[in-house]
N, C-alpha and C positions, 0 to 999 in steps of 0.2 A: 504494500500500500504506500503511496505517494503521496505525500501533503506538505507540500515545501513554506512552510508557514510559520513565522514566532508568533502570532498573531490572528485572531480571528477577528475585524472592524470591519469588515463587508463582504457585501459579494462581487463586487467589480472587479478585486484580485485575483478572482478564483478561476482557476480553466474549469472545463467542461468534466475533464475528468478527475478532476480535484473533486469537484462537487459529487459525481459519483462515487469516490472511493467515500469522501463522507457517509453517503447516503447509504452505501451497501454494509459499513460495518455500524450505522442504525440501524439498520434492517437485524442486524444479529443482535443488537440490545433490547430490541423490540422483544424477539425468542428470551431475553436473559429473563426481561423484567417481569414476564408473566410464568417464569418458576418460580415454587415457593422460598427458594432459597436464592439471595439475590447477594451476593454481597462479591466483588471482585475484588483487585487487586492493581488495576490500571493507575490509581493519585495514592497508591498507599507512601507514606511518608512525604505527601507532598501537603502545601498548605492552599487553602481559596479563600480567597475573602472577598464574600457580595457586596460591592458599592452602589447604595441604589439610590439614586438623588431625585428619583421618582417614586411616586409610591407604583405596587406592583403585587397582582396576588401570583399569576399564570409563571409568570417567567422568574421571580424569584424564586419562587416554590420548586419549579422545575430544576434550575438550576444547581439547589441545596439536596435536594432528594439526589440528583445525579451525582455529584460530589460525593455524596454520604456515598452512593451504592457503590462506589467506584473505591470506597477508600481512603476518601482524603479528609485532612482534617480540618473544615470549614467552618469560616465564621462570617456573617451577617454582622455590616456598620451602619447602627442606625445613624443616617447622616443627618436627620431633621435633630438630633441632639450631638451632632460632630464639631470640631474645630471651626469649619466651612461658616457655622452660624456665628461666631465670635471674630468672625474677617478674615479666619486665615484663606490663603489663596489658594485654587485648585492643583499648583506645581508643589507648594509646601506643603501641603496634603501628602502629594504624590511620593517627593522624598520622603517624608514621613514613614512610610506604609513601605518603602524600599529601603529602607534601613531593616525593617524588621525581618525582611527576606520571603517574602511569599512565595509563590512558584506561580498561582493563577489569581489574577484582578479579573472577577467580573462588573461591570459599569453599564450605570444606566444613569444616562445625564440629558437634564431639559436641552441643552446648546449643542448644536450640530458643529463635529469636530472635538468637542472635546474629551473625547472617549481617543481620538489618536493623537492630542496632545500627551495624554496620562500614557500612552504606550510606550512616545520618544522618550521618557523620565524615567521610566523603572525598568530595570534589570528582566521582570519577569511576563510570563506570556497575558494579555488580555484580550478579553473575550468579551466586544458589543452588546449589550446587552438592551441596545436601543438609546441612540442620540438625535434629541431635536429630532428633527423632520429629513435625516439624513439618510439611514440605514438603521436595518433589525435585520442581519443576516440569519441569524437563528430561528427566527419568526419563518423566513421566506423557504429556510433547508427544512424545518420540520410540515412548511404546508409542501413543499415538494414532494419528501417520503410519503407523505398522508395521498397526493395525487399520485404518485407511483403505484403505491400498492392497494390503490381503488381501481385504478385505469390500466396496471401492467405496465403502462411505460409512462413515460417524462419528455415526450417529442412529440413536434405535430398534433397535437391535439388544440381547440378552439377553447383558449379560457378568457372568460370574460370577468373584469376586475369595476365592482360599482362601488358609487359610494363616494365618499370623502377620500379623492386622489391626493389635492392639492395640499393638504395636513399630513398624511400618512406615509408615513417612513418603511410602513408595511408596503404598502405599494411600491415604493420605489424598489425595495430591496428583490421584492418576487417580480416587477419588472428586469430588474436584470439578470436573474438567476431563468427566468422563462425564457427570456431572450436566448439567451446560452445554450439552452436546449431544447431549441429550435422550435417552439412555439409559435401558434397565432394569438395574439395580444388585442382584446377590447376591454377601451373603458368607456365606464358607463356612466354617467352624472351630469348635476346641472353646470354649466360655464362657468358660475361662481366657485365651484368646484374641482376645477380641472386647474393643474397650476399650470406657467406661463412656459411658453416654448412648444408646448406638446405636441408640434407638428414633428418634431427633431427626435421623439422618443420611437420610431418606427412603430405606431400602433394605430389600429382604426379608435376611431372619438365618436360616442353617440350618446344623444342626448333623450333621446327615446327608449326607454328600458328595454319594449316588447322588439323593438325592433335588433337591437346589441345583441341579445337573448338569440336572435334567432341562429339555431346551429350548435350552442355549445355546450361542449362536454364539463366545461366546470364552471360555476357561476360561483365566484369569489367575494363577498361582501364586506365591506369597511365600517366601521366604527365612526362615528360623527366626532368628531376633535374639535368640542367646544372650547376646550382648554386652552387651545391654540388659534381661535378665530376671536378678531379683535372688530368683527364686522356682521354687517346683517347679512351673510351665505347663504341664509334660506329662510323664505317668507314665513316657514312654520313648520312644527315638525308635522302635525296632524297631513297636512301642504303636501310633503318631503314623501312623508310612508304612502300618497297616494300617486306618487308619479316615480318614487325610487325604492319606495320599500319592496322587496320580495316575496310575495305572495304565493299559491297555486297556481293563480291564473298568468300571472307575468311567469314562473318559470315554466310554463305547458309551452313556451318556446322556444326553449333549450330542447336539448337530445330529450329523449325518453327517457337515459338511465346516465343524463347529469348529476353530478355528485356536488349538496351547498357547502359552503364554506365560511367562517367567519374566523378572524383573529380573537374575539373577546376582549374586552365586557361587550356583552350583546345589550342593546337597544333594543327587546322585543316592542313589537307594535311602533318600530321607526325606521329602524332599516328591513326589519326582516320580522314577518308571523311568526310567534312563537310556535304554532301547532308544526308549522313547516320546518324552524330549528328542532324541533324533537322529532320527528319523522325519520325512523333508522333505518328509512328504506333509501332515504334519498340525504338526509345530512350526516355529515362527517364530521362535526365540528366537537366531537368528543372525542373523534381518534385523532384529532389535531391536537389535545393535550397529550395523550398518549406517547405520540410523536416527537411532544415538545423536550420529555424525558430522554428519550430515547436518543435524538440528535443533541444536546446536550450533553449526553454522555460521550457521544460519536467525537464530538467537536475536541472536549478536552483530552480525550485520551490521546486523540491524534497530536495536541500540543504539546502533550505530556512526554511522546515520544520523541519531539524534538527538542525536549529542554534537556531530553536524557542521554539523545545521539545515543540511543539502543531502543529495541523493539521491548514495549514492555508487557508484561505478564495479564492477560483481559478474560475472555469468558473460558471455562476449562469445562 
């Protein structure tokens, strides 16, 4: 396996078959995690420390459970009671925290970039944990595996990505990770919505739900990023769920055996009917946690083996 990486901050670094070797040795943690006996050997004797400068239940959680199964001996910084709140600056943080010696920094920071400032500072590997409206690599490899092993492959398939583009770091990152493997690319949302350039991102733009829908095999949904809109983006949500939310009747124009999607926290009754997110026939969006563990584990093991320049010891 090939992963020429100190580093996991995005998916634009990655080759195709980068992405793959990730994907295939999640695929084997996916088999670990559901024996009853789970515990490896990949971070043993190594340390992780969560920096989450966002609040996060999915991807912290995920993150910590992997660590744990894998070995390592992790710790969680509550940063809303850190240094960070009494002025110190995000670089003296950084030494800080590299004096102690870690091996894995995971981070998740409001400001786009500064998750690969905190990389050039310290000695040891970190792992994006979602910056500002940049990148969520991990977000975009675990909805990958989750369409691989719904669909069989990761090529050529028509997935259409709705919702709040212009805020979502989730989109950008499975924009580029789809690209890579050879995808057809639509999004779906109101112009308020869509951010600037988007003729330059190779993808169809449509503004009409039923119409985007038509054809695809994965209908991918977004999260509303009020957090990050400083503007009126949408007349209303009641407005929003009647011309973008996802219902029965908008997905009856996808395939037959389109598989939904969402990152989480769901907006039921805004982006997406609840009846339809529980529906096990047609949402996935449970095995997307599932996934989240699983590629989480894939990601750090692979860094682990290059912090050790030796193949280390994983599922037996």
């Amino acid at each position: 396996m090939r992963f020429d990486h100190r580093h996991l901050l995005g998916i634009e670094p990655l080759r195709p078959d980068e992405i793959t070797t990730l994907l295939d040795l999640a695929d084997r943690y996916v088999d670990f995690n559901r024996r009853p006996d789970r515990h490896a050997r990949a971070l043993s004797g190594l340390t992780q420390i969560n920096m989450f400068f966002e609040n996060s239940t999915r991807t912290q959680a995920s993150f910590e459970i992997a660590g744990k199964r894998l070995g390592a001996d992790v710790m969680n910084m509550a940063m809303q009671a850190s240094s960070i709140k009494k002025g110190e600056t995000l670089i003296d943080t950084a030494m800080t925290l590299n004096a102690m010696h870690p091996d894995l920094l995971v981070v998740r920071h409001p400001h786009s970039g500064a998750v690969n400032l905190l990389a050039q500072k310290v000695n040891c590997a970190v792992l994006n944990a979602g910056d500002g409206r940049h990148e969520h690599p991990t977000q975009a490899l675990l909805d990958a595996l989750t369409i691989r092993r719904a669909k069989g492959r990761l090529h050529r398939l028509t997935i259409a990505i709705c919702g709040d583009i212009a805020h979502s770091r989730v989109a950008r990152s499975n924009l580029l990770l789809l690209h890579k493997m050879e995808n057809r690319i639509r999004l779906i949302g109101p112009p308020t919505l869509m951010p600037s350039g988007i003729d330059a991102f190779g993808v169809e733009v449509f503004d009409d739900m039923r119409e985007g829908l038509k054809g695809a095999d994965v209908v991918m949904m977004l999260r509303l990023q009020r957090e990050r809109m400083d503007g009126g983006f949408i007349p209303s949500e009641r407005e929003y769920y009647h011309r973008y939310g996802l219902d029965s009747e908008k997905l009856g124009y996808a395939m037959d055996d389109a598989i939904v999607m969402h990152p989480g926290p769901m907006n039921r009754g805004v982006e997406i009917d609840g009846t339809l997110a529980d529906d096990i026939n047609r949402s996935v969006i449970q095995d997307q946690v599932e996934m989240g563990v699983a590629v989480r584990m894939a990601a750090m093991d692979l860094l682990a083996r290059n912090l050790r320049s030796r193949p280390s010891e994983i599922i037996t």
